[in-house]
C-alpha positions as CSV (number, residue, x, y, z in Angstrom):
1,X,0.0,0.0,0.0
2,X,0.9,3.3,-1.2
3,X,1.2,6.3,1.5
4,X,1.2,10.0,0.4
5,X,1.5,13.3,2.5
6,X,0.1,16.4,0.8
7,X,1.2,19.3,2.1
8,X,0.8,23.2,0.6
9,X,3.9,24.6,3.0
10,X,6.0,23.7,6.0
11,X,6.8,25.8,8.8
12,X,10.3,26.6,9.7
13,X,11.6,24.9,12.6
14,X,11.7,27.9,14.5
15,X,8.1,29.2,13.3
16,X,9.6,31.8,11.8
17,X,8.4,31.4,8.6
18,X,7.0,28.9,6.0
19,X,8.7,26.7,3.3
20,X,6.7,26.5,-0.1
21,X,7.0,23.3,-1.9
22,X,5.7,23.4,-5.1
23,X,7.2,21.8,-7.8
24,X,10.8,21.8,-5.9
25,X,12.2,18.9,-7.4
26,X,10.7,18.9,-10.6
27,X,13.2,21.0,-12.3
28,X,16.4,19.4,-10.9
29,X,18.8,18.9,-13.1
30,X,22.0,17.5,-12.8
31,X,23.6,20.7,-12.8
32,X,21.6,21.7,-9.6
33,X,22.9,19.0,-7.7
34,X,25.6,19.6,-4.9
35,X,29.1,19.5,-5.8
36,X,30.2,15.5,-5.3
37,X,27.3,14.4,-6.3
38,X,27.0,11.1,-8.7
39,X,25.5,12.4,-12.1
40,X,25.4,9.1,-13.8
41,X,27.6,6.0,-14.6
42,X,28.6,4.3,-17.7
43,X,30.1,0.6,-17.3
44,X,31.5,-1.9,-20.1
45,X,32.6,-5.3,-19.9
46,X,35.4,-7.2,-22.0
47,X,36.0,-11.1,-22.0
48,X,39.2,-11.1,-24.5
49,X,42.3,-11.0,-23.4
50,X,44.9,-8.9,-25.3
51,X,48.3,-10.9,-24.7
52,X,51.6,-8.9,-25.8
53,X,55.6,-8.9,-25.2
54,X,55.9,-5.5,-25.7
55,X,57.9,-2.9,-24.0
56,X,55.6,0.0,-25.3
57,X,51.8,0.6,-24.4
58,X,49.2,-1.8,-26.4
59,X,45.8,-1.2,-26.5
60,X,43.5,-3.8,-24.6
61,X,39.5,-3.1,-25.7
62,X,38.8,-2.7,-22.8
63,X,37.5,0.7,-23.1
64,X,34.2,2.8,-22.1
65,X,32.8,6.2,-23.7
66,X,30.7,9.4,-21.0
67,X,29.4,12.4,-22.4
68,X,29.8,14.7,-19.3
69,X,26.9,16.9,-18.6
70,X,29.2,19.7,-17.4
71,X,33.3,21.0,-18.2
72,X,33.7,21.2,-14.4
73,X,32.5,17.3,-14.2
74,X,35.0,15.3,-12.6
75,X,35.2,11.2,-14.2
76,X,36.0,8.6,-11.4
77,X,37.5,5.7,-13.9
78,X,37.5,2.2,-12.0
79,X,38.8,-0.6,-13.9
80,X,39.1,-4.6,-12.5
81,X,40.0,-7.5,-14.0
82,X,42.6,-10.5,-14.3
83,X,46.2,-10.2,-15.6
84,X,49.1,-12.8,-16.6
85,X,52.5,-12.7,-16.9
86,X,55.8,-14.7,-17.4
87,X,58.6,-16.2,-15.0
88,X,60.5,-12.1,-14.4
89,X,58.6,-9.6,-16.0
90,X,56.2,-6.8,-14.7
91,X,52.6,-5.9,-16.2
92,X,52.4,-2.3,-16.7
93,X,48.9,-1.0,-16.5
94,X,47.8,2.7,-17.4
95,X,44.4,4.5,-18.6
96,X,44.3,6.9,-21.5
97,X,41.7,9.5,-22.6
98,X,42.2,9.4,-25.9
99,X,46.4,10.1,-26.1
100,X,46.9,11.2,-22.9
101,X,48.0,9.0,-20.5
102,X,46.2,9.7,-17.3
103,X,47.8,7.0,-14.7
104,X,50.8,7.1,-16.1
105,X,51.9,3.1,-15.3
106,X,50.7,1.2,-12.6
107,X,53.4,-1.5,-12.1
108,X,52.0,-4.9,-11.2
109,X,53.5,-8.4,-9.9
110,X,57.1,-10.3,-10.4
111,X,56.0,-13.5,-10.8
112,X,58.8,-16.1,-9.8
113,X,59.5,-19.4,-10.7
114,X,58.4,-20.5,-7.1
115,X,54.6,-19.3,-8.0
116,X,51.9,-21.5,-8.9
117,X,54.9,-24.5,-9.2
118,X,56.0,-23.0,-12.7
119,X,56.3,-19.6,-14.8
120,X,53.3,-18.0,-14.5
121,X,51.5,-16.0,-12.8
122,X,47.3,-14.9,-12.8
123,X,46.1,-12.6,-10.6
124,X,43.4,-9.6,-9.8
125,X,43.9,-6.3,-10.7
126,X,42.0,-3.2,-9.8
127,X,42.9,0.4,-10.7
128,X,41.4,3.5,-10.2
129,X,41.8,7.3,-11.4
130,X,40.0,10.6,-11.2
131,X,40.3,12.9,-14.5
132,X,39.3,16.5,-15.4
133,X,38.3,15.7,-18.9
134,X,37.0,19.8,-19.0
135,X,34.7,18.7,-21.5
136,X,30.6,18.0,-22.7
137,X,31.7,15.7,-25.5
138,X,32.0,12.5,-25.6
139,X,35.3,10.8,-24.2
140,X,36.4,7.5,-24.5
141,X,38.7,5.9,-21.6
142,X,40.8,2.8,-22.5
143,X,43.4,0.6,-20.6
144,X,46.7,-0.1,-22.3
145,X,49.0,-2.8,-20.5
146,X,53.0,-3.8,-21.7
147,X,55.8,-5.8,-20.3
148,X,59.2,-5.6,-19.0
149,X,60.2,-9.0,-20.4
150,X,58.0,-11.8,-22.1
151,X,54.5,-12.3,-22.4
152,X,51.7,-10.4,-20.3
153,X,47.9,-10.5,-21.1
154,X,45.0,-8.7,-19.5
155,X,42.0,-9.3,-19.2
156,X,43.6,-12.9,-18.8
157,X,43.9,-15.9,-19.5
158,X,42.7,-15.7,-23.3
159,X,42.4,-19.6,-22.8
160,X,39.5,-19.3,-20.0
161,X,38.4,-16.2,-20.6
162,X,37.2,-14.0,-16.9
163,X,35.5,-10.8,-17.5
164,X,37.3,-6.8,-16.9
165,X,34.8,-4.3,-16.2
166,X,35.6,-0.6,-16.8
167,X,33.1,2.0,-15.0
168,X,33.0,5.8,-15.2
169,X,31.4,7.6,-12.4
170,X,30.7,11.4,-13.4
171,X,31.0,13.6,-10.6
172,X,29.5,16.7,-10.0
173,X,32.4,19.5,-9.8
């Protein structure tokens, strides 16, 4: 059962004078909510891994597009998934808008022979970022991964693949 309260004003705690509340949060926007405030969220998933041996940033798919509402909108970009790598080698992580790198590496794991009883190594990874895109059009965030030495892969294992989610969270500025 549905309840309703139907009020014309309310009186100020005080009694000092009256609150009108007609139509007071019918023409909210997103713009007239307080600064910090969540204005919406845009999440993508990716199953396939992107494996590589290279010492220079490779794109992974995993990627997600906002239109901010506002230029003073502030983008909280979280990104989880799995990673792999070889026997002495680090995964290198970072998030781009576009060109620009915004996390400029996160370094990741030395797996060691003693691991897992071989080579290899899987494990979580989560990464998180805050960016000023100073924009209203739309922007595209990707993760790029590379290597120190041999083979790294995220989201991984390509062979059973576990699913990445990127999320952008725009915040009110």
């Amino acid at each position: 059962m549905a309840s309703k309260i139907k009020v014309d004003t309310l009186e100020t705690a005080n009694g000092s004078g009256t609150i009108a509340l007609s139509n007071q949060l019918s023409g909210m926007t997103s713009a007239s909510m307080p600064s910090g405030s969540v204005i919406q969220v845009v999440s993508a998933t990716s199953v396939t891994g992107t494996a590589t041996t290279s010492t220079t940033y490779v794109a992974t798919g995993v990627t997600a597009t906002i239109t901010p509402s506002a230029t003073t909108s502030k983008i909280l970009i979280l990104v989880n998934g799995s990673a792999y790598l070889q026997n002495n080698n680090f995964l290198v992580l970072t998030i781009k808008r576009g060109t620009t790198d915004l996390a400029d590496g996160r370094t990741y794991g030395l797996a060691s022979s003693r691991l897992r009883g071989g080579t290899d190594l899987g494990f979580q990874v989560g990464m998180s970022y805050v960016d000023s895109p100073a924009t209203t059009s739309a922007t595209v965030y990707e993760v790029f991964l590379r290597g120190t030495a041999g083979t790294v892969e995220f989201p991984a294992p390509s062979s059973a693949p576990t699913t990445c989610q990127i999320s952008l969270m725009e915040i009110q500025g």
